[in-house]
C-alpha positions as CSV (number, residue, x, y, z in Angstrom):
1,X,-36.3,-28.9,-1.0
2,X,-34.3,-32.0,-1.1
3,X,-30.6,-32.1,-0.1
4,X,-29.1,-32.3,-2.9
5,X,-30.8,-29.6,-4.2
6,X,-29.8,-27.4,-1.3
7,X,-26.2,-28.9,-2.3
8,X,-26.5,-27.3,-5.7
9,X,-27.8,-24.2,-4.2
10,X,-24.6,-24.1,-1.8
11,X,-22.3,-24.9,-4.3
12,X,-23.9,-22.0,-7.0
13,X,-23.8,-19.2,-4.1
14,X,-19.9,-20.6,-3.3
15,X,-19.0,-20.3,-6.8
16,X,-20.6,-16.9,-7.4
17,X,-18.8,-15.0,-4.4
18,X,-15.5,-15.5,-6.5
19,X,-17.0,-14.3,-9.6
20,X,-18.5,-11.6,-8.1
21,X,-14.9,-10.3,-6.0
22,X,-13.1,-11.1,-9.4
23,X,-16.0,-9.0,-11.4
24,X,-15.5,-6.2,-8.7
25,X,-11.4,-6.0,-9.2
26,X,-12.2,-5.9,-13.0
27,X,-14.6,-3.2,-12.5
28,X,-12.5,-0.7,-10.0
29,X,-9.2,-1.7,-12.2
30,X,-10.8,-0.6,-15.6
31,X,-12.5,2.3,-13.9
32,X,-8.7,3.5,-13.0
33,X,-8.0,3.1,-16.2
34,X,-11.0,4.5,-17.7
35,X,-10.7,7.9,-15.7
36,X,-7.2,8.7,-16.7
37,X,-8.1,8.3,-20.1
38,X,-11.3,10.7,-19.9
39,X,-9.0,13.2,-18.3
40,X,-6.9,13.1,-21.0
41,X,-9.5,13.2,-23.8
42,X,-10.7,16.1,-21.9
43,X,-7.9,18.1,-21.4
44,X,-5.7,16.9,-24.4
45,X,-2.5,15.0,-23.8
46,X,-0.1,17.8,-24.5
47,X,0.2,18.9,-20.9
48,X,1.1,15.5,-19.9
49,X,3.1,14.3,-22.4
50,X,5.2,17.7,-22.1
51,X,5.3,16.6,-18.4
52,X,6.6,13.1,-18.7
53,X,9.3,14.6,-21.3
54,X,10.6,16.7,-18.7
55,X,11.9,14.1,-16.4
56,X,16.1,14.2,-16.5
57,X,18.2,13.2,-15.0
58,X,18.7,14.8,-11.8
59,X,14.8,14.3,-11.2
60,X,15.2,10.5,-11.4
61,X,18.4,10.8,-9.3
62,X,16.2,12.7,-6.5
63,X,13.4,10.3,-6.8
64,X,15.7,7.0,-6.4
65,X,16.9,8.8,-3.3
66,X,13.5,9.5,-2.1
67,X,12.6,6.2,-2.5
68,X,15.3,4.2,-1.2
69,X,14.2,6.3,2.5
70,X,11.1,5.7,2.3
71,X,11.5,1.7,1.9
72,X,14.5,2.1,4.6
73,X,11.5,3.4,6.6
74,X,9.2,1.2,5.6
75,X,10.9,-1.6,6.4
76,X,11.9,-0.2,9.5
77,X,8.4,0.5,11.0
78,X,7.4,-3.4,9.3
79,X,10.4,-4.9,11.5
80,X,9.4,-2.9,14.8
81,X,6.0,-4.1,14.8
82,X,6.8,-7.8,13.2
83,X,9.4,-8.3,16.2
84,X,6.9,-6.6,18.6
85,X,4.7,-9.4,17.5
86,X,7.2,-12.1,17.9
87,X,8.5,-12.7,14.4
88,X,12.0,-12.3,13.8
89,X,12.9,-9.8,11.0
90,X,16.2,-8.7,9.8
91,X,16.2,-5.0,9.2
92,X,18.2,-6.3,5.2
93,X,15.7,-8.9,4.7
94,X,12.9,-6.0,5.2
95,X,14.2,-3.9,3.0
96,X,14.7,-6.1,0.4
97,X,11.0,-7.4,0.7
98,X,9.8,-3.9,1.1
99,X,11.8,-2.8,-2.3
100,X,10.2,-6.1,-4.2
101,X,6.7,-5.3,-3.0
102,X,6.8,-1.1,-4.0
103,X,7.9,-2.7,-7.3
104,X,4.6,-5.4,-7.1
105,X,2.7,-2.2,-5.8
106,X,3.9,0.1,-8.6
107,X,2.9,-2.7,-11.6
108,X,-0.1,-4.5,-10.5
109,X,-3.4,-3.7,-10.7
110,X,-5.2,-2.9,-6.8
111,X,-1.7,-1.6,-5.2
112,X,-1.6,-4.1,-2.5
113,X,-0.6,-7.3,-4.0
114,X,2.8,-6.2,-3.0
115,X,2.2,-6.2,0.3
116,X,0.2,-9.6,0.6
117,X,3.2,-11.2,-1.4
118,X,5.6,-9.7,1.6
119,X,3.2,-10.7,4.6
120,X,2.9,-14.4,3.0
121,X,6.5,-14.9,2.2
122,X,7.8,-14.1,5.5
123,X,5.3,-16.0,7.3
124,X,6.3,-19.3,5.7
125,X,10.1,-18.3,6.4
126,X,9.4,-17.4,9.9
127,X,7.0,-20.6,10.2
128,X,4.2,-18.0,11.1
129,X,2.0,-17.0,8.8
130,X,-0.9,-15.8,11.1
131,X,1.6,-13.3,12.8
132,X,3.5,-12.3,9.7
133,X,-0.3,-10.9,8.1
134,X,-1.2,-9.2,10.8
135,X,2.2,-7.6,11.1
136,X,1.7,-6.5,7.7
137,X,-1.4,-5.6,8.2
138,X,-0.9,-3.4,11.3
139,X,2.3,-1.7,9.6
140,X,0.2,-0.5,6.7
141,X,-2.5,0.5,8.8
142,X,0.2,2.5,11.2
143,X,1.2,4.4,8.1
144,X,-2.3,5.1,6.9
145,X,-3.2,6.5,10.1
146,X,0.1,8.5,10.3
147,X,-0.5,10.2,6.9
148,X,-4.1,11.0,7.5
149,X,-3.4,12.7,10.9
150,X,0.0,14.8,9.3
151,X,-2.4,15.6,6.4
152,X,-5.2,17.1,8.4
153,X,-2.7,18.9,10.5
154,X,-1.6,20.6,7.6
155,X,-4.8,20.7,5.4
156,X,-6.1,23.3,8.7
157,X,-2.7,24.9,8.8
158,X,-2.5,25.8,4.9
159,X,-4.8,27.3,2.3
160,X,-6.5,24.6,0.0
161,X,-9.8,24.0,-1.7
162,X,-10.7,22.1,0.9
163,X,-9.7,24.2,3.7
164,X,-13.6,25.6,4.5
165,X,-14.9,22.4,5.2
166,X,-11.8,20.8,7.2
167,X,-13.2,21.9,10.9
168,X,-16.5,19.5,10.1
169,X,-14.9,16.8,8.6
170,X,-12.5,16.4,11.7
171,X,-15.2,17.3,14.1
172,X,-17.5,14.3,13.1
173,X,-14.2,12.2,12.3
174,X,-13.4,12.4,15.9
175,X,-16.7,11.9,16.9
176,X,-16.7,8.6,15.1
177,X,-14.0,7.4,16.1
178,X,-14.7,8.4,19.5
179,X,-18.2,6.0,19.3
180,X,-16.6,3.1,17.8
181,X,-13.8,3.3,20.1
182,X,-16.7,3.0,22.7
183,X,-18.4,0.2,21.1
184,X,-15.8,-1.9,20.7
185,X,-14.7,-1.3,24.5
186,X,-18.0,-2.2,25.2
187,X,-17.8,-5.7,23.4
188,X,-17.3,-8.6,25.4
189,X,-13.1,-10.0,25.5
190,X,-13.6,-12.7,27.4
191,X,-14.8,-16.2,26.5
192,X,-14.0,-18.8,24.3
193,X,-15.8,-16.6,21.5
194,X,-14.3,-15.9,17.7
195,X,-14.9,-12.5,18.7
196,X,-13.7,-12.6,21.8
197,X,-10.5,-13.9,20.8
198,X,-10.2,-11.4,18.1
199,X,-10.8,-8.4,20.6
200,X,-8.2,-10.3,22.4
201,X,-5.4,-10.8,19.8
202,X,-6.0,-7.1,18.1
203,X,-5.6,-5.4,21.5
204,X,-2.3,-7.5,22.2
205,X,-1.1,-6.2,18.6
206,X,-1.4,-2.7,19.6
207,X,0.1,-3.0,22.8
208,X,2.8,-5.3,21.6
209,X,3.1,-4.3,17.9
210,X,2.2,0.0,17.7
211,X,1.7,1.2,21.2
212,X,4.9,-0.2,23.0
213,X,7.6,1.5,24.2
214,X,9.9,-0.2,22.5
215,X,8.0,0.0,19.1
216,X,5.7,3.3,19.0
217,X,8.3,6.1,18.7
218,X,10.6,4.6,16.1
219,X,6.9,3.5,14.3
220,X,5.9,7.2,14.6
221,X,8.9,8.4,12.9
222,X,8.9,5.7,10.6
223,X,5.8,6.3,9.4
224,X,6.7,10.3,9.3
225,X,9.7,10.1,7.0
226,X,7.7,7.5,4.8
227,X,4.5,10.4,4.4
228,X,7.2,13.1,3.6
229,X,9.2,11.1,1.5
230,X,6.6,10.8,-0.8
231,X,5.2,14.1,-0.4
232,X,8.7,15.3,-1.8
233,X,8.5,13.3,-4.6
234,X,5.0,14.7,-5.4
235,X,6.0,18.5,-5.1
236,X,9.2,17.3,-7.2
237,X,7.1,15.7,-9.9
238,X,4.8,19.1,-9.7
239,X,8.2,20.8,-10.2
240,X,8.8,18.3,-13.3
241,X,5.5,19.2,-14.8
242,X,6.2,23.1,-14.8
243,X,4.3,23.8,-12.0
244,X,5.9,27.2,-9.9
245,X,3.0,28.3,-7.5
246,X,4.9,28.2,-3.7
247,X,5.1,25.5,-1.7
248,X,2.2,26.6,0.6
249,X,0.0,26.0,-2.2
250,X,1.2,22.8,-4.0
251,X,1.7,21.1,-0.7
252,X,-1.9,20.7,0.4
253,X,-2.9,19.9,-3.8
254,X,-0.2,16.9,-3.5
255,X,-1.9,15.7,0.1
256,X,-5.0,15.5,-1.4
257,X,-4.0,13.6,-4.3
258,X,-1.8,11.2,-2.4
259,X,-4.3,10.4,0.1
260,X,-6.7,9.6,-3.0
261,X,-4.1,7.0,-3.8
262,X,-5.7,4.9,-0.9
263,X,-8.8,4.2,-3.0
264,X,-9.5,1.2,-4.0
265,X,-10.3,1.6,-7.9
266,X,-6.8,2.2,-9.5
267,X,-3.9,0.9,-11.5
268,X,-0.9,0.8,-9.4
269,X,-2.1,3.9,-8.2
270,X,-3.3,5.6,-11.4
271,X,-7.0,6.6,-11.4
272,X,-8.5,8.4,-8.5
273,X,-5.2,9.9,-8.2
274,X,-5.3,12.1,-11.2
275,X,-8.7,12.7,-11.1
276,X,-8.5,14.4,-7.2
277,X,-5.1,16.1,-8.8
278,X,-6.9,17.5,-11.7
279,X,-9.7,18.8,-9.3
280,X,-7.6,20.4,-6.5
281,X,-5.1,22.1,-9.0
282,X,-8.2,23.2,-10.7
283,X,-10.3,24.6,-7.9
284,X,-6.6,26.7,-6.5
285,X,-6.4,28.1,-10.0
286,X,-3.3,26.3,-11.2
287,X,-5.6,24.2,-13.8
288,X,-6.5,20.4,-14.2
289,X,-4.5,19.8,-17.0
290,X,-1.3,21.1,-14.7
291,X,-2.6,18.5,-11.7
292,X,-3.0,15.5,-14.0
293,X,0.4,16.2,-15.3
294,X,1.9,16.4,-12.2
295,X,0.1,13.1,-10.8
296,X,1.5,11.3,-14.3
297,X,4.7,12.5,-13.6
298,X,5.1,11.2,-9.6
299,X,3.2,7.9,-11.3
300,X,6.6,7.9,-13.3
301,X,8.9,8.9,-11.1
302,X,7.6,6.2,-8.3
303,X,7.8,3.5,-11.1
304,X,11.6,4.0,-11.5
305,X,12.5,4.7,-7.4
306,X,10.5,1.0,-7.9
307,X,13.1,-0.6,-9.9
308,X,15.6,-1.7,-7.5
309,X,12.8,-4.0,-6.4
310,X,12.7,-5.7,-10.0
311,X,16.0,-6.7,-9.4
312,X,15.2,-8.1,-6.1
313,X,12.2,-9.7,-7.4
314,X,15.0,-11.2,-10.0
315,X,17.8,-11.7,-7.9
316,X,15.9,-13.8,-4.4
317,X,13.9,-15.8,-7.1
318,X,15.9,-17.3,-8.5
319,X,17.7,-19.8,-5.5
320,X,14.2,-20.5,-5.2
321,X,13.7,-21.4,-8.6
322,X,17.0,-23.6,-8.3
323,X,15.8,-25.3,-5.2
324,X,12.6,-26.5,-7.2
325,X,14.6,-27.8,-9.9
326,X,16.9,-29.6,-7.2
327,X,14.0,-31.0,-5.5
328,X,12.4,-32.3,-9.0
329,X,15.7,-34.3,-9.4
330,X,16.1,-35.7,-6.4
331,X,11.8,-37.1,-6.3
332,X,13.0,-38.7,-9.5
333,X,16.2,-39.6,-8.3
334,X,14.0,-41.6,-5.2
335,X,11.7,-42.8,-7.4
336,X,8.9,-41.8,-5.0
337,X,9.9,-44.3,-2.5
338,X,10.6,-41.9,-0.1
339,X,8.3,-39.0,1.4
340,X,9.6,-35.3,0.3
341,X,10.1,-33.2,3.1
342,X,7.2,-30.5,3.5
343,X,9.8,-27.9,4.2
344,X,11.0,-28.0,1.0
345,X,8.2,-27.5,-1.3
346,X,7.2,-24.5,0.9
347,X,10.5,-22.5,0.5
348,X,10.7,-23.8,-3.4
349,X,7.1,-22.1,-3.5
């Protein structure tokens, strides 16, 4: 094969990955989308509609509450481990970040973007961006890993459909994590190795950033009053919907939904969400239609404890925007003559 057919080759299989991650987002996004709507051809939309109606005014008031703790604690636990790491965070500057990336979270497709928008924005203002990621990274990680242990510990300790079949699940869980704990003690840290310095840099994180003294109980608790802040607002959207079974039974059908929230093929959270909602409320005998309604209504009640963030979003874009117009000025003003200091473009982008 000649080299620049190779070239062409290359520069086809370069161009396809792209296509083939966009074609993948397209596919999970509409497949979000797609599943709500079959639930609601299925069950008719007057359950949820009579839902959504519901919400007043002391609901909204209880779910702005809810929300502005759990983005205290979110930003919180994203300062501990960021400054654990050796970035600066002020605990205001989190929370404002945190607000304008649950409102990104709550209207963008994937849930995430959010997040990446947060890690990348205070990287360039701290003038580390590798260290800003993976603080982001390891403070959404912390709170995934909180929320999974809290909802196994109370999947076993209350009655849900999928009570039977908890004691496996955990049992080869541990036993999982138990092996790759082992394999990746057993890969080699030392060297001048990519994966060496990986090993390396991830096992400084979690002393530094998660297991520290300074930074692993106020993390902990963190990441506790963030899971049960949202579990709140799930039982007090079930409430919204009409549902009055105890709390011993809608608590484990509102874990399961939430953690079905981490999948990747959703909406801002819409998809897999009512679909595990309509399935647990189901199989406990409350009915789908009651759990899809309920997952419609903590959809909506999340979107307006979001809107604080829209104005932050609003209110810290717009210096920047000023900044760009500024710096447009003054390049004409030079006349390109003189050199445009890097500093600015980045905190005008």
């Amino acid at each position: 094969m000649s080299p620049d057919a190779t070239g062409t080759s290359a520069a086809r299989e370069t161009s396809a990955r792209p296509a083939g991650a966009a074609a993948w987002a397209w596919v999970s996004n509409l497949g979000g989308v797609g599943l709500v709507a079959a639930l609601l051809w299925w069950l008719g939309t007057g359950p949820a509609l009579a839902g959504l109606r519901r919400i007043d005014t002391p609901a909204v008031l209880a779910a702005l509450a809810l929300g502005a703790l759990a983005t205290v604690g979110c930003a919180w636990r994203w300062r501990l481990v960021a400054e654990g790491l050796g970035v600066r965070l002020p605990l205001g500057t989190a929370v404002a970040d945190c607000y304008r990336a649950v409102f990104l979270n709550a209207t963008l497709p994937g849930g995430v973007l959010g997040d990446v928008h947060r890690a990348v924005r205070h990287g360039r203002e701290a003038g580390d961006l590798g260290r800003a990621v993976r603080a982001v990274v390891w403070e959404r990680t912390a709170g995934q890993v909180v929320q999974v242990a809290l909802a196994a510990v109370l999947l076993l300790a209350l009655p849900s459909p999928v009570r039977p079949y908890l004691p496996t699940v955990t049992a080869v869980a541990v036993a999982v994590g138990l092996v790759l704990l082992v394999l990746v003690r057993a890969l080699p840290r030392s060297g001048p190795s990519r994966r060496a310095r990986a090993l390396r840099a991830a096992a400084a994180d979690l002393r530094a950033g998660l297991l520290g003294r300074r930074t692993g109980p106020g993390v902990l608790l963190a990441s506790t009053v963030v899971v049960g802040c949202h579990l709140a607002t799930f039982v007090l959207a079930a409430r919204v919907a009409g549902a009055t079974a105890p709390l011993t039974v809608l608590v484990p059908l509102t874990l399961l939904a939430l953690l079905a929230m981490a999948l990747p093929a959703n909406v801002a959270g819409f998809g897999p969400r009512e679909g595990v909602a309509a399935w647990a409320f189901g199989a406990a005998g409350l009915g789908a239609a009651q759990g899809v309604s309920t997952a419609l209504v903590y959809g909506a009640l999340v979107l307006v404890a979001a809107l604080p963030g829209a104005a932050v979003l609003v209110l810290r874009g717009r210096p920047a925007a000023l900044r760009e117009r500024r710096g447009d000025r003054t390049v004409g003003a030079q006349g390109g003559s003189s050199p445009v200091p890097a500093a600015g473009l980045a905190g005008s982008t």
